[in-house]
N, C-alpha and C positions, 0 to 999 in steps of 0.2 A: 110861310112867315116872311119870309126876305122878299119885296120888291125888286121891280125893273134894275134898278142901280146898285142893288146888292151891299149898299151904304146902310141901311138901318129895318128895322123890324115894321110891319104892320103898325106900330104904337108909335114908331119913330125914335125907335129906343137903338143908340148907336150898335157896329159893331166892326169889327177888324178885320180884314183879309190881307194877305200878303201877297203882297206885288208879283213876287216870282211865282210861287207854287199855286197861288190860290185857294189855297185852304185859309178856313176862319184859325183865327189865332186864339188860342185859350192861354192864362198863363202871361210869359214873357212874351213881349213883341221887342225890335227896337225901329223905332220912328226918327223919320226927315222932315226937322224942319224946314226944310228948306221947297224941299217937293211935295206938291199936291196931293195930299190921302197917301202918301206914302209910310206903309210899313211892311216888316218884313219878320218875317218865323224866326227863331233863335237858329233852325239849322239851315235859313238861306243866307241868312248873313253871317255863319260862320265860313257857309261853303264859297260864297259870293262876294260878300261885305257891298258897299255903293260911296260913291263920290263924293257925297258929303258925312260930314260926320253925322252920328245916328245915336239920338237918345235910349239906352234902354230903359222901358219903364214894362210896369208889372199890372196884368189884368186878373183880378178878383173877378171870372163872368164877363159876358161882354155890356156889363150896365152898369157896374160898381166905379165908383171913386178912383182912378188911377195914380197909383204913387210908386214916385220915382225910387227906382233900384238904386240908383250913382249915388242919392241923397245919403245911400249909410240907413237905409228903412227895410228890415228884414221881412220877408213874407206873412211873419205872425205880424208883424208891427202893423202890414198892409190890412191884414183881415181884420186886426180887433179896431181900425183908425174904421174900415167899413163897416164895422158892426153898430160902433159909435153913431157913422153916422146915418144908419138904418134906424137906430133907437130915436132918433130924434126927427126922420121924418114922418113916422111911427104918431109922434107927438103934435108937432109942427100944425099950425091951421091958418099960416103966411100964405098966403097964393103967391106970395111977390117975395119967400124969404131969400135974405142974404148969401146963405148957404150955396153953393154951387150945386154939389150933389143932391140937395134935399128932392130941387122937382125928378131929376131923374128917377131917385127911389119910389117917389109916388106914380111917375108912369108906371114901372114895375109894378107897384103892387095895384093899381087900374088893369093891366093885361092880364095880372092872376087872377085877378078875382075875376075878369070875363070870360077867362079861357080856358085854365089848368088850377082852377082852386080843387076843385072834386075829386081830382083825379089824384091832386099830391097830397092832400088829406087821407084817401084812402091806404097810400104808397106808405106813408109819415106813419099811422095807425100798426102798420104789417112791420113796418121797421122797428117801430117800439114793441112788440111783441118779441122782435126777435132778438135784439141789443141793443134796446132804446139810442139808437142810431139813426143818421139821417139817411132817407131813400135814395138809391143809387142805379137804379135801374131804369128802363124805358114807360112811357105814359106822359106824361107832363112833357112841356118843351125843356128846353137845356136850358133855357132862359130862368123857368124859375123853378129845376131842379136847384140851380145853383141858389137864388133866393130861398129855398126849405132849407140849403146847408147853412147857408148863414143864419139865417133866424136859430139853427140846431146849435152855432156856436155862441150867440148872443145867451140863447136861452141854458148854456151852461154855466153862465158867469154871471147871468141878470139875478139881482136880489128883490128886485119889485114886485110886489104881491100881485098887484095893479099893474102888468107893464102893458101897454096894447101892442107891443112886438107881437104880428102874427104868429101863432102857435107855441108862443110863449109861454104860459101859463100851462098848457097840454103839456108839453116836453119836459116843466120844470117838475109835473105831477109826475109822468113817467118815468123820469130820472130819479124821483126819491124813491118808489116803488120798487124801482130795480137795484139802486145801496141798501135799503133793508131789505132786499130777500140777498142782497150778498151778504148782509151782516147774518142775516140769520142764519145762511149756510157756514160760514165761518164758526158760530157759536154751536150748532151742530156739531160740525169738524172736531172742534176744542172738547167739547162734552165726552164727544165718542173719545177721545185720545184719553180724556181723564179717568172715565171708564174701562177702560183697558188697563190703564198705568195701575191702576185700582185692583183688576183682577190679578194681575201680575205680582203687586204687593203681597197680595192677601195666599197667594197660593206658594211664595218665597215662606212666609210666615209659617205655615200649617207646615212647610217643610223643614225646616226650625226646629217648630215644636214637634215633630214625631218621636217617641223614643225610640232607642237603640237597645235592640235585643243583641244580647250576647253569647254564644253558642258554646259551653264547655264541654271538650271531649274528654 
């Protein structure tokens, strides 16, 4: 997936590496503006720090919207701002929109559909089987595992019947499937306990009502 320069994907879809360690940064990085592609992993600059002062900002994936940690914007605040604006490139049919994020989302979802739709559909299917949960394990690139998570958080809070949020409509099906058979195991539970508390009455009662024979010597 990564080209010559190690700066962005096949799609041209960015991503991070830290200066010192070289490893891809998932998560936190913090950035220089000052210097060239300069970033660095939360433990090179804790163990390191660098010369100029250093933004830290917060990566949702390495394709998502990036928002600022300093700003006082908590990590849920980060994902539901990139769900938001998942939903809307979802919708969008600007070639030229406004939105900063919007064309990067549509790259994204142009590489899944060429590359790893089949694979995280099947992964997505097996998850929902087993905790209508989003797939976590290998098949797909990390690129758009991370887009199935998201589409998994969008699609627990989306109310749109109609939403064209990929896997949208699938996830919100599976999701109800899985609270009625929790409810119905719950209403099980409750039956069985009322039925016992039942026998328990009924068998106090008949011990009640027994007479008492009395034995004169």
């Amino acid at each position: 997936m990564l080209n010559e320069s190690g700066d962005s994907t096949s799609d041209g879809i960015s991503i991070h590496t830290c200066r010192t360690c070289e490893t891809r940064i998932l998560g936190i990085r913090y950035h220089c503006g000052q210097c060239d592609h300069f970033d660095l992993c939360v433990a090179c600059y804790q163990r390191d720090g660098h010369t100029h002062a250093m933004d830290q900002l917060i990566l949702i994936g390495q394709w998502v919207e990036v928002a600022t940690v300093a700003n006082g914007q908590s990590p849920r605040q980060a994902i539901q701002r990139c769900a938001q604006t998942l939903a809307h490139s979802c919708r969008c049919r600007d070639a030229n929109c406004a939105l900063p994020s919007c064309h990067k989302y549509k790259k994204v979802a142009q590489h899944f559909a060429r590359h790893c739709r089949r694979v995280a559909a099947n992964r997505l299917k097996l998850a929902n089987q087993k905790a209508a949960a989003a797939p976590a394990g290998g098949g797909s690139c990390a690129l758009c595992k991370q887009l199935v998570v998201l589409c998994c958080y969008h699609a627990k809070h989306c109310t749109d019947s109609e939403c064209p949020v990929l896997y949208c409509t699938y996830i919100k099906s599976k999701l109800r499937q899985r609270q009625r058979g929790q409810r119905l195991q719950r209403v099980h539970i409750l039956m069985a306990r009322i039925a016992s508390m039942a026998r328990m009455s009924a068998q106090l009662s008949r011990q009640q009502q027994s007479p008492v024979c009395f034995v004169t010597l």
